[in-house]
C-alpha positions as CSV (number, residue, x, y, z in Angstrom):
1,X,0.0,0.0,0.0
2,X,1.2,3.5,-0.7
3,X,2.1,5.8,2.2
4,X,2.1,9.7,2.0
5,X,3.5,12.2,3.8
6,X,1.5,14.4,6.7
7,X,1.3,17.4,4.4
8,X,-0.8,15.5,1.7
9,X,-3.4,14.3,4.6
10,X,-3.4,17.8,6.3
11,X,-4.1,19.3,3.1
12,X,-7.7,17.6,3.4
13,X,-10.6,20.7,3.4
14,X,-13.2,20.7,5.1
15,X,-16.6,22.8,4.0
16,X,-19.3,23.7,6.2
17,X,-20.7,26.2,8.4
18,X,-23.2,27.2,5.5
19,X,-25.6,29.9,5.3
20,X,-28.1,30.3,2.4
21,X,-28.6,34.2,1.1
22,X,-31.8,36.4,2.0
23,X,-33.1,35.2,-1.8
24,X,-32.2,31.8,-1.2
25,X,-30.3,31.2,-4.4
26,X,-26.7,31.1,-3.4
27,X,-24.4,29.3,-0.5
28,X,-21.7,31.1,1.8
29,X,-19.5,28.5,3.6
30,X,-16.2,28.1,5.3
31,X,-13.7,26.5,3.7
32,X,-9.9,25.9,4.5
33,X,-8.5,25.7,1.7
34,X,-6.2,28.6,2.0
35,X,-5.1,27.2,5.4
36,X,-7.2,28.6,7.5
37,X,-11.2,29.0,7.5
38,X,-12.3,31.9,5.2
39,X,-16.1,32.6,3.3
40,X,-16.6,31.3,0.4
41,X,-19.8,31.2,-1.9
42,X,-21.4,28.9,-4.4
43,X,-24.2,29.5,-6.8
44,X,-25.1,26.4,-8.0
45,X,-24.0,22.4,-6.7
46,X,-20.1,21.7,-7.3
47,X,-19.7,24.7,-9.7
48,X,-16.6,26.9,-8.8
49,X,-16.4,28.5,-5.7
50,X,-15.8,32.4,-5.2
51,X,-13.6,33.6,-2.2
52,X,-15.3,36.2,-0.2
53,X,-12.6,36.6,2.5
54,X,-9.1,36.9,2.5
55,X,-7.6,37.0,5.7
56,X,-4.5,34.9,7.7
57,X,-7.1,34.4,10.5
58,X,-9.1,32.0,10.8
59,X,-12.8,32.9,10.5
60,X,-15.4,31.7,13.0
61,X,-18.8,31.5,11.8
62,X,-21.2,33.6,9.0
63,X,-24.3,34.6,9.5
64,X,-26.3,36.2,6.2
65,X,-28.8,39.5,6.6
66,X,-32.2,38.3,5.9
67,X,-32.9,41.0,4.2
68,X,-30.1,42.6,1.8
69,X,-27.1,41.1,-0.2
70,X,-24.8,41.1,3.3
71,X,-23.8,38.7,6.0
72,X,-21.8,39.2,9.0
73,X,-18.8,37.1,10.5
74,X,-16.5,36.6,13.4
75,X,-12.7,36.4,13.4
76,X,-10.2,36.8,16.4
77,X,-6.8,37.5,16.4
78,X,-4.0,34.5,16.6
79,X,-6.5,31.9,18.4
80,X,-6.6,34.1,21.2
81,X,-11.0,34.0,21.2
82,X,-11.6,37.2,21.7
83,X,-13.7,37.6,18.7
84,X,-14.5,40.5,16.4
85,X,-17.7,41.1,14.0
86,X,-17.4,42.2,10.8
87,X,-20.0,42.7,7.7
88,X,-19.4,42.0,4.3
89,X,-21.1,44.2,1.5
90,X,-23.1,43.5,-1.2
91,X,-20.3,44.2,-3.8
92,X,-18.2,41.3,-2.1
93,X,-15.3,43.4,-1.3
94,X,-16.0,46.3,1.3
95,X,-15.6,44.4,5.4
96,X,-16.9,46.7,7.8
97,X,-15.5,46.4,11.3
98,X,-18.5,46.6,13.7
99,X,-17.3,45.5,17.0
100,X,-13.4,47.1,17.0
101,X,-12.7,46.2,20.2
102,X,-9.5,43.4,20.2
103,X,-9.5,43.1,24.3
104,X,-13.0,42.1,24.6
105,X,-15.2,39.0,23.5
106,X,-17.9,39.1,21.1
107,X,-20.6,36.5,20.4
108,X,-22.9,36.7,18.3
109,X,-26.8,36.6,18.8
110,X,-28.6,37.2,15.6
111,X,-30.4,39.6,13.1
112,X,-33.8,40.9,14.1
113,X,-36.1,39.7,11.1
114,X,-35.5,42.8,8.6
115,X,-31.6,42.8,9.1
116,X,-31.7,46.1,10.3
117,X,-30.5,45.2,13.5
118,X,-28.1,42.6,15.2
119,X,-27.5,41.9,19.2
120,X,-24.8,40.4,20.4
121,X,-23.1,39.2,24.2
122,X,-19.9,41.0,24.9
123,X,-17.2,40.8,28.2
124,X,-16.1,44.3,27.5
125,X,-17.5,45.8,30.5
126,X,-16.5,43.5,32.7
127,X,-13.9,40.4,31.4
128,X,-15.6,37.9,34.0
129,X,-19.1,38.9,32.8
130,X,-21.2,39.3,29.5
131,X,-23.5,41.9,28.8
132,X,-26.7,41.9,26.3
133,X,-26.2,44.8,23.2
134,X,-28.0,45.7,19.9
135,X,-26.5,47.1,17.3
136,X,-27.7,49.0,14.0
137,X,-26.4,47.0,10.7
138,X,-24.3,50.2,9.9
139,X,-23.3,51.2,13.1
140,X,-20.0,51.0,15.0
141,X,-18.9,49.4,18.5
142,X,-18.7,52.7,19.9
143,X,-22.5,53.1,19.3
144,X,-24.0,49.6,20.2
145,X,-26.8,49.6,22.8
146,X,-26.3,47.9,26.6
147,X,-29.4,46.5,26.7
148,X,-28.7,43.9,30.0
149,X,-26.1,44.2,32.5
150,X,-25.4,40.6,33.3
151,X,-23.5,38.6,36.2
152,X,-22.7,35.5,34.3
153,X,-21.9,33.3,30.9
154,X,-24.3,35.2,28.8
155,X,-25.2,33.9,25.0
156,X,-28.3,34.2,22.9
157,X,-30.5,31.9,20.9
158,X,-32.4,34.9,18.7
159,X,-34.8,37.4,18.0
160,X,-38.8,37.2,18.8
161,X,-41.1,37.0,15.4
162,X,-41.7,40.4,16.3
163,X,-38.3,41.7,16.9
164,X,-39.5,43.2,20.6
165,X,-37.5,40.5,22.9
166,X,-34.7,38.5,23.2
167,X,-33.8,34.9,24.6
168,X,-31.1,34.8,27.2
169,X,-28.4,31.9,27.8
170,X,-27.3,31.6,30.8
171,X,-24.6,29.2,31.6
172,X,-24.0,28.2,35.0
173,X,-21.5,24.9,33.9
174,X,-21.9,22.5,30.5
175,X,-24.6,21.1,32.2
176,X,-26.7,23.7,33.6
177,X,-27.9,26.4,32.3
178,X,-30.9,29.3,32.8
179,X,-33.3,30.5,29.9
180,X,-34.7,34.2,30.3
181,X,-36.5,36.7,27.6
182,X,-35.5,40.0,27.9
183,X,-37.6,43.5,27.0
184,X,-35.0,45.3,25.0
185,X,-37.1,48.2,25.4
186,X,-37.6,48.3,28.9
187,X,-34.6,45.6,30.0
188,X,-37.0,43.5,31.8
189,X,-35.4,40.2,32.2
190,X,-38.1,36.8,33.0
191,X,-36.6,34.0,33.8
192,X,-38.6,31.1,32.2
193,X,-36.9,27.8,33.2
194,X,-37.1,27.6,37.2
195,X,-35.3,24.4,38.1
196,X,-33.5,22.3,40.9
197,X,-30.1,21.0,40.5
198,X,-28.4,20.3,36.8
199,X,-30.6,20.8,33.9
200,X,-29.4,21.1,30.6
201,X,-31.3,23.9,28.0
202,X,-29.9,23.6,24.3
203,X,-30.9,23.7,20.5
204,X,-33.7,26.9,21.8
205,X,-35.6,28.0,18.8
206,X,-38.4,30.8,19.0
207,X,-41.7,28.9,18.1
208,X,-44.1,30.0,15.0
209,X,-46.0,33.8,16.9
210,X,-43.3,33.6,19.8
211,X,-45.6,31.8,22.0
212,X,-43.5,29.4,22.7
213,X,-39.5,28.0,22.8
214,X,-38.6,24.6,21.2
215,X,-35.5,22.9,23.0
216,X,-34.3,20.4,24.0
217,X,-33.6,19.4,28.1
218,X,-32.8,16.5,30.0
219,X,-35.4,17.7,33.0
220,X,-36.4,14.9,35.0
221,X,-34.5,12.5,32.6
222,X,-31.3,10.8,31.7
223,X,-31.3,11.5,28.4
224,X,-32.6,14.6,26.1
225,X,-35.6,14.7,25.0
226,X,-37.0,17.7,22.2
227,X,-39.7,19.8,24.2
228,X,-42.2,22.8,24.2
229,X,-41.5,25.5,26.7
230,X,-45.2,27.5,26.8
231,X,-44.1,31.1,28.0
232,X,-47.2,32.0,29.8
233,X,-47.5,28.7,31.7
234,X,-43.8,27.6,31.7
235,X,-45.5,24.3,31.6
236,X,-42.6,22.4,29.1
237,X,-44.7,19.5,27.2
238,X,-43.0,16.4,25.3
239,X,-42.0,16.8,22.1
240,X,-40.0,13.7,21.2
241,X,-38.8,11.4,24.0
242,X,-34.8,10.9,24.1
243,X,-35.0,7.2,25.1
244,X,-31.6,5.3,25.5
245,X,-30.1,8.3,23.1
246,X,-29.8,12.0,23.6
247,X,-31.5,14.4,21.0
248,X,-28.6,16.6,20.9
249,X,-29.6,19.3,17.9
250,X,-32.5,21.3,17.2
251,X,-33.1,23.7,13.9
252,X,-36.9,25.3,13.9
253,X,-38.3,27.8,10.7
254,X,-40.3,30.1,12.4
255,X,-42.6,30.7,9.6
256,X,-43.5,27.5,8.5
257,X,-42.9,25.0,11.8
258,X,-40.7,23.2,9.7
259,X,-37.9,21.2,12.0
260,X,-34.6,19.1,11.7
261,X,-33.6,17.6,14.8
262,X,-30.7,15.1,15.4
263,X,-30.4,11.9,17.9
264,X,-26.8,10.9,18.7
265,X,-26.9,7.1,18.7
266,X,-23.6,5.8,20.0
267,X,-22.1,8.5,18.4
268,X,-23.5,8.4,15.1
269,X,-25.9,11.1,14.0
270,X,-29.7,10.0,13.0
271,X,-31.8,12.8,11.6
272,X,-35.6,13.6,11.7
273,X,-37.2,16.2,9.0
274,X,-40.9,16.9,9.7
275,X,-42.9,19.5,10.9
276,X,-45.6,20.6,13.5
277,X,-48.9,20.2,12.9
278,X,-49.3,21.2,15.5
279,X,-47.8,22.1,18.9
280,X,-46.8,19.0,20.0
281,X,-46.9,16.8,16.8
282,X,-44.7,16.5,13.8
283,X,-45.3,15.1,10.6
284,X,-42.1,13.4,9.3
285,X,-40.4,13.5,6.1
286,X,-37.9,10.8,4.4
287,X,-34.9,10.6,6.3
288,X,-32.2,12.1,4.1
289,X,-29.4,10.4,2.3
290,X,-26.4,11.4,4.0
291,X,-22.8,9.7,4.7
292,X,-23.2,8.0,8.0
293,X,-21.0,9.8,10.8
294,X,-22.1,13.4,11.9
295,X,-24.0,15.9,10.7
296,X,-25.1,19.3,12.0
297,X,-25.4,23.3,11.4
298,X,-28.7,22.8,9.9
299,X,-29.3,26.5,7.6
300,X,-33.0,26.6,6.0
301,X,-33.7,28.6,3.0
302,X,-36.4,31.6,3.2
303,X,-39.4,29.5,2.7
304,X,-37.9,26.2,4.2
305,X,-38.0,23.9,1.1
306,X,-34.8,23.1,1.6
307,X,-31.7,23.4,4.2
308,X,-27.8,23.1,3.8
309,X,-26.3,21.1,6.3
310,X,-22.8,19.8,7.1
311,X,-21.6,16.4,7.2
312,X,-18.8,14.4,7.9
313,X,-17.9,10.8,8.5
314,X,-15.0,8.5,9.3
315,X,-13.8,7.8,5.5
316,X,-15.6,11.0,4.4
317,X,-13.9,14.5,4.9
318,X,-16.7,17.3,5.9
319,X,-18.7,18.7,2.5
320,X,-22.1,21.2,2.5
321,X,-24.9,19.5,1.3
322,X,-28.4,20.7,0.4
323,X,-31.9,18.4,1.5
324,X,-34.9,19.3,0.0
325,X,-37.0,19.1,3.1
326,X,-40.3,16.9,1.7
327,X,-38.4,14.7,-0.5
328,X,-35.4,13.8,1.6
329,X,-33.3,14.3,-1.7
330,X,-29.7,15.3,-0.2
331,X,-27.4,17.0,-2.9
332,X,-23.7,17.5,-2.4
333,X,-22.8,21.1,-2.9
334,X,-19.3,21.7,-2.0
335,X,-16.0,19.9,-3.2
336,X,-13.9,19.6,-0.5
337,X,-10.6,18.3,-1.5
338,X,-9.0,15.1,-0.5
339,X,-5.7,16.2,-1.5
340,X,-5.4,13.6,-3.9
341,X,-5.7,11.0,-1.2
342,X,-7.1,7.8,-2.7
343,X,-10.3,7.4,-0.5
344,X,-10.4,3.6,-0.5
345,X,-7.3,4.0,1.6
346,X,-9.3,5.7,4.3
347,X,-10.0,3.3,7.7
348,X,-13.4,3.0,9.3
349,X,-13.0,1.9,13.0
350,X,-15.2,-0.6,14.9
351,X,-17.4,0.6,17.6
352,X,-16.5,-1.7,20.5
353,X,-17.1,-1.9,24.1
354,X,-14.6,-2.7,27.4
355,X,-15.0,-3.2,30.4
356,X,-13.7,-0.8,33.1
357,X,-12.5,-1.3,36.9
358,X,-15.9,-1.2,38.5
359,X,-17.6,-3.3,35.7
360,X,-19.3,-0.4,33.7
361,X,-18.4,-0.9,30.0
362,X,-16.9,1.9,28.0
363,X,-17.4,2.4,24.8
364,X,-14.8,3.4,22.1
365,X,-13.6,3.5,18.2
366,X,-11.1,1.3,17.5
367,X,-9.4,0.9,13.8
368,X,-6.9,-1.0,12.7
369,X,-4.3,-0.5,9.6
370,X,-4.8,-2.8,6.6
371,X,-2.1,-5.9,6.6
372,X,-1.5,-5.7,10.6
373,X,0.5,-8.2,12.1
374,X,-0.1,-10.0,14.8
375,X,1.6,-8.7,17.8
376,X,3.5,-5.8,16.2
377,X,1.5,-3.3,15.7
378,X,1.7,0.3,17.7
379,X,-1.6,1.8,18.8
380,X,-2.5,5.6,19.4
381,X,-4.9,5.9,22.2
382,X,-6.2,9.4,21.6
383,X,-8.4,11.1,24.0
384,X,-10.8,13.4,23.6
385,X,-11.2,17.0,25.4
386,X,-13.9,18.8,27.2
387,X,-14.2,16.6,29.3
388,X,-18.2,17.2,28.5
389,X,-17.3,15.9,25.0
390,X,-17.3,12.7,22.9
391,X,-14.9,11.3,19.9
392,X,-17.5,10.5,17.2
393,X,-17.0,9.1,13.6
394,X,-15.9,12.3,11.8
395,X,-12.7,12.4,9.3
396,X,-9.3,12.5,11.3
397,X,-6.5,13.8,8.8
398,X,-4.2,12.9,11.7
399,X,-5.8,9.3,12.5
400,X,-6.0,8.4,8.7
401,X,-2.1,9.6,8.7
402,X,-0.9,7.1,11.2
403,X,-3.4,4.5,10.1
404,X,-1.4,4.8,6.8
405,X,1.5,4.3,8.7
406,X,0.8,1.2,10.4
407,X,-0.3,2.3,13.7
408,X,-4.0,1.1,14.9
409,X,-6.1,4.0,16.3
410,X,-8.2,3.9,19.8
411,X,-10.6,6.3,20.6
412,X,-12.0,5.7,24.3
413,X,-15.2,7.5,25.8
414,X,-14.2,7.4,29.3
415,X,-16.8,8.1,32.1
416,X,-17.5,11.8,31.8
417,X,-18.0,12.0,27.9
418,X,-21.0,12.9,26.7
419,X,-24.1,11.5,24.8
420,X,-24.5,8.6,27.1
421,X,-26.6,10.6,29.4
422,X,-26.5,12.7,32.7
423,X,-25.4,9.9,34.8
424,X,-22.5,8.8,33.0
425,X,-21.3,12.6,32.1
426,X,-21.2,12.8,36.2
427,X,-19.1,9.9,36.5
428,X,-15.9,11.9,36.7
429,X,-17.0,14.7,38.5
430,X,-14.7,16.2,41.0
431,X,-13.9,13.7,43.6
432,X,-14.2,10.8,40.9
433,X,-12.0,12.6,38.5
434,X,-9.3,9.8,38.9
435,X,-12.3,7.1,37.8
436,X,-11.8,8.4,34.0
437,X,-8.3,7.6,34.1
438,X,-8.4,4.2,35.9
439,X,-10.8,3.8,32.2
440,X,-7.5,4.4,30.3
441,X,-5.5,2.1,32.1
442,X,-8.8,-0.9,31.6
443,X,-8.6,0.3,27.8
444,X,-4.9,-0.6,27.5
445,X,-5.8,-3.6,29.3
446,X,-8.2,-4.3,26.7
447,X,-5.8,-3.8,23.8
448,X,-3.6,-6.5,25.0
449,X,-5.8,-9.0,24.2
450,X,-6.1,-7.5,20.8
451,X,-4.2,-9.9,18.7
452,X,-2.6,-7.1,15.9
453,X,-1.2,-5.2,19.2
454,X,2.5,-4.8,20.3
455,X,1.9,-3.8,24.2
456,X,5.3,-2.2,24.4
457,X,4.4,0.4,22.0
458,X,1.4,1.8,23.2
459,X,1.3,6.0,22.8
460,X,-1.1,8.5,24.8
461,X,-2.2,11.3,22.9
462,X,-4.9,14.0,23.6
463,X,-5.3,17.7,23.5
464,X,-7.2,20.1,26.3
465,X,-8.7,18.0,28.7
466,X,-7.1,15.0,26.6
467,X,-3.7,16.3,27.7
468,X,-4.4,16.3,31.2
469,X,-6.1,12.6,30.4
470,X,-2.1,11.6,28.5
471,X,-0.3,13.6,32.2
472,X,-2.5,11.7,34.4
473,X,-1.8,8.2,32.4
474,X,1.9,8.8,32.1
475,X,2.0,9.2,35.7
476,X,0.0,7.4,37.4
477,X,0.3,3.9,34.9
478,X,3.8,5.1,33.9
479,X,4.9,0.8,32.9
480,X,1.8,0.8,30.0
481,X,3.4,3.4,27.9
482,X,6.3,4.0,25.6
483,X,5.4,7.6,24.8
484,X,3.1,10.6,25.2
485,X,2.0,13.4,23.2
486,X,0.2,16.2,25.3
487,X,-1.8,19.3,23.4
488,X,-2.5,22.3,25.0
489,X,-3.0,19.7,28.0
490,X,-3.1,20.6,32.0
491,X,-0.5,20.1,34.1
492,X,-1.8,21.6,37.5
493,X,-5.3,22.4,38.2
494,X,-4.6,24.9,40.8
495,X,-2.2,26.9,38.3
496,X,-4.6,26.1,35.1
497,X,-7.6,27.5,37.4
498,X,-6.2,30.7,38.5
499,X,-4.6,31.5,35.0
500,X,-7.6,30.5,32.7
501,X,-9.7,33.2,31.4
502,X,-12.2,34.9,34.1
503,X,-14.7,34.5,31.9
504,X,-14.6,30.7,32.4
505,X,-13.4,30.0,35.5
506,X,-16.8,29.6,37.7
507,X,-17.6,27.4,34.1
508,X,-14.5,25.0,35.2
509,X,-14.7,24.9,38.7
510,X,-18.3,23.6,38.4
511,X,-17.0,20.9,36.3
512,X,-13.1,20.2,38.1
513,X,-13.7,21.4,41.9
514,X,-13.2,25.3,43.3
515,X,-10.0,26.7,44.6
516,X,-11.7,27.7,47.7
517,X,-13.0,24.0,48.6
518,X,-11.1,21.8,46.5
519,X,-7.6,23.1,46.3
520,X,-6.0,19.7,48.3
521,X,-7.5,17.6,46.0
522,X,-7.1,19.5,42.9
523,X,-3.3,19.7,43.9
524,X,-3.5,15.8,44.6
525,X,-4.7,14.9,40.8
526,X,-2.5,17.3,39.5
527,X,-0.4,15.6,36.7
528,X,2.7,17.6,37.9
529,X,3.0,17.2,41.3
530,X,3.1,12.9,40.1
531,X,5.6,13.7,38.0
532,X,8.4,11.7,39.7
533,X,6.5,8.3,37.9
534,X,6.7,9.3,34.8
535,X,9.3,7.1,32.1
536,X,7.5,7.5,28.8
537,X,9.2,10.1,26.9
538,X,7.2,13.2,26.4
539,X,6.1,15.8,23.5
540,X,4.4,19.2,24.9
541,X,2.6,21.4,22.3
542,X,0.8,24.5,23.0
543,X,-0.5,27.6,21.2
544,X,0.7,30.5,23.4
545,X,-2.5,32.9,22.8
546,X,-4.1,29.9,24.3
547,X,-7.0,32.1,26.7
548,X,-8.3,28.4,28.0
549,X,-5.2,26.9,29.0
550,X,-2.6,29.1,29.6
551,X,0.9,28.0,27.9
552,X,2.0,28.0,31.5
553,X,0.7,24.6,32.1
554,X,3.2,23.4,29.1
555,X,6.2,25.5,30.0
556,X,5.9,23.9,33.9
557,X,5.0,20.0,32.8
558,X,8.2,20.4,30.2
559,X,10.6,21.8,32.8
560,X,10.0,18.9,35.5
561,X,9.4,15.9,32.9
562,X,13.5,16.9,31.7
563,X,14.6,17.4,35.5
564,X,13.1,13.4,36.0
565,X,15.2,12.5,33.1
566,X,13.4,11.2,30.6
567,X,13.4,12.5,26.9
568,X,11.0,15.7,26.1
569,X,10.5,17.9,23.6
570,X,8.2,21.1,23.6
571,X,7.0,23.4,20.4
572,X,5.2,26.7,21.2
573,X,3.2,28.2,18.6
574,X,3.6,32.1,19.2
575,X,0.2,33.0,16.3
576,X,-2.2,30.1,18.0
577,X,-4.3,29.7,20.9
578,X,-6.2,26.4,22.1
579,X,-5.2,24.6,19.6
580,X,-4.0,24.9,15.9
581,X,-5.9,26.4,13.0
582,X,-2.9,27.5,10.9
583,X,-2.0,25.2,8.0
584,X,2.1,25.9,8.5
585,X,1.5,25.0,12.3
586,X,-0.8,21.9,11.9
587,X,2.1,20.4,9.6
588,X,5.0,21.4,11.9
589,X,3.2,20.3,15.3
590,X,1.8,17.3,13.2
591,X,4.9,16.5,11.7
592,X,6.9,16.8,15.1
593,X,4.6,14.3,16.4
594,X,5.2,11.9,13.2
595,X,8.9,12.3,14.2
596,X,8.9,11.6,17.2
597,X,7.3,8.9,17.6
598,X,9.4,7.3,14.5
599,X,12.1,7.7,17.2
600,X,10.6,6.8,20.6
601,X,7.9,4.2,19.2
């Protein structure tokens, strides 16, 4: 089988992100082709794309007028998240600054339904905080509207049909969160989702007249379930129950009732098209036609006859495709290039199942090179970040890279991941942080038995939360390991909680344990202050814009690995944050990691 180098497989694009115009004729996506994300825009299926933007940074999302030829989109500055709005003209080549303001954050919250307006959350008030604005189309950050002062992780989920309120996201960790309309006349704020304990409010769409929100919660349940939130009575009716799976995506046309929602079964997207006839009841349409992995960012054209939607799967790199909502016809739109890559030589893993320390079986991907050979093959164990996350069947340039290469490819979802419901996401909480890594240790113990496997060459990889995952298993299971690779990872929750931005913290503490309460035990599971076990040699990459985990947390984990005497290497990108967007720095970090473990592994 041919092999080819990691510039070939990280030249793979991705397309997605799409946004139909106000007439519904043409597509703006993002696409990478240049090496970072920028707008591009297609008027018919697979015909030749037109650049829109033309910037080094990466852009973050687009979101067209529905009114006029325009659309708005974010972009920050060297990964650092503080992100800027801009608006791009009708002639395709004036951008507009609106926001101008590189210390704060800015996310955004939607056009009001003629496009005269936008609102938007910002920190720049407060950094710890986020405050409600509105903003004229043409107007400047100097001259947006505070319309709410709030006191937390603000976001919001859209205009009214009559332009009059706005829904409020509150965030009080990844799994709790607050719904509240807000006046933006008078700034009257009602809170519309009383609840006790952790209750999860995502996917919120306005329903048809603005009687009504359509969400999905996991309120008195496991899993989440797609329900109606009357806003007179509060009463929140049943929708669609979740069942053993979460409904994890929700994408409403206000006009016509017309709805996509998405189930995540074992981590593979299944999609419903219907609509409400009613409040409560949807009549379905065919299922579309779609490669089976992940699909999401639902966008519906002005009438809803159709919507663009992303997808994705494990031999399939991410393309824009168009349904047409009553047939189920799905039509590929974009032509994402694979960089020559013959796509037969792409590996599709096998969902599999161990079983952990305390019986509970974990699930994971695992895929294994074509021609393996018994007992000498290397395995990746890469592990996901979040933690509140999940590794699903999307396209891996990386993964396909060292499948190439002869390395199998094991994808754990430890205790803590998400879309297995609210009791195993809590698994790892705080005190039984330690239980998600004892998980590693059963999933090695799993891949001895797996008869292509060397167990001397075994590598821990994982970025984010994942790196803290590769520090913990490095140290406290140093003899399974012959190397690990940790990206933008945490070395020392005490030093990563008091340096992280203050927009985030409370977020994190929820999630890891507070400084005030926890701080003995936080130091205890601190990958750093174990470092004395550790014997695999180590690679440290970071980003050091990174506002989520500061590049502290690699300098420090670097420093003490070398003073234990075993082999490290560290690479700090000075133009990326949490993690890598840049095409020149995904093949040099990508490529360090290809070298290094040619020599360690």
């Amino acid at each position: 089988m041919s092999t080819y180098d990691f510039e070939r497989y990280l030249n793979v694009r991705s397309a997605y992100g799409a946004s139909f115009d106000f007439a519904g004729e043409r597509l703006c996506f993002l696409l990478n082709t240049t090496g970072v994300p920028q707008v591009w825009q297609l008027d018919e299926p697979r015909s030749w794309p037109r650049q829109l933007t033309f910037d080094d940074e990466r852009v973050t999302f687009i979101s067209q007028s529905p009114e006029r030829d325009e659309f708005v989109f974010g972009m920050d500055d060297g990964g650092n998240e503080r992100q800027q709005l801009f608006r791009l003209d009708s002639d395709g080549e004036t951008i507009t600054p609106l926001t101008a303001m590189p210390d704060a954050k800015h996310r955004w919250g939607g056009w009001n339904s003629d496009g005269s307006q936008f609102a938007f959350t910002s920190n720049r008030r407060d950094n710890a905080v986020f405050d409600v604005y509105v903003q004229d189309r043409d107007g400047t950050g100097e001259d947006a509207e505070l319309v709410y002062e709030g006191d937390g992780w603000l976001s919001l989920a859209g205009w009214s049909p009559d332009d009059e309120k706005l829904l409020v996201v509150e965030s009080h960790s990844s799994f709790d969160q607050d719904l509240s309309v807000l006046d933006i006349e008078s700034g009257e704020l009602e809170h519309v989702t009383p609840h006790e304990g952790n209750v999860r409010y995502q996917g919120v769409n306005w329903g048809p007249n603005g009687e009504a929100l359509y969400l999905v919660t996991d309120d008195g349940a496991d899993t989440m379930y797609l329900a109606r939130l009357d806003l007179d009575s509060l009463d929140v009716e049943l929708v669609e129950e979740g069942g053993e799976w979460n409904v994890d995506g929700l994408s409403l046309h206000e006009d016509t009732g017309r709805l996509v929602y998405s189930r995540n079964v074992d981590g593979y997207t299944e999609l419903t098209v219907g609509e409400l006839t009613d409040d409560t009841t949807i009549r379905e349409f065919p299922t579309p036609n779609l490669p089976r992995g992940i699909a999401g960012g639902v966008s519906f054209d002005p009438d809803a006859e159709r919507f663009a939607i992303g997808a994705t799967g494990s031999t399939d790199n991410t393309n824009v495709y168009v349904v047409d909502v009553e047939t189920g016809e799905a039509e590929r739109w974009t032509e994402a290039s694979t960089a020559g890559l013959p796509t037969e030589s792409f590996v599709r893993p096998k969902l599999v199942h161990f079983e952990s320390f305390d019986g509970r079986k974990i699930p994971a991907f695992f895929s294994v090179p074509d021609g393996a050979k018994a007992g000498e093959t290397p395995v990746i164990v890469d592990i996901h970040g979040g933690p509140e996350s999940q590794r699903r069947p999307s396209f891996h340039p990386v993964k396909q890279y060292f499948l190439n290469r002869g390395y199998a490819y094991f994808e754990p979802n430890v205790r803590g991941s998400s879309g297995y419901g609210k009791e195993y996401t809590h698994l790892d909480d705080v005190e039984k942080r330690m239980d998600s890594v004892a998980d590693i240790e059963a999933g090695v113990e799993w891949l001895h038995d797996q008869r292509a496997v060397d167990p001397d060459r075994i590598v821990a990889m994982g970025g984010s939360y994942g790196g803290f995952m590769v520090l913990a298993a490095i140290t406290e299971y140093p003899e399974l390991w012959a190397a690990g690779i940790d990206i933008v990872g945490i070395a020392n929750f005490v030093t990563f909680l008091e340096n992280t931005g203050d927009w985030r913290r409370e977020l994190r503490e929820a999630e890891y344990g507070s400084l005030e309460d926890d701080r003995d035990f936080l130091e205890s599971v601190s990958p750093i202050n174990n470092i004395q076990n550790i014997e695999a040699p180590l690679l440290v990459l970071h980003g050091e814009n990174d506002p989520r985990v500061p590049v502290g947390e690699a300098e420090q984990i670097a420093e003490e690995a070398a003073e234990q005497g075993v082999p490290v290497e560290k690479l700090v990108f000075p133009d990326e944050g949490h993690g890598f967007t840049k095409l020149e720095n995904r093949i040099e970090a990508y490529t360090k990691t290809a070298e290094f473990l040619e020599e360690y592994v």
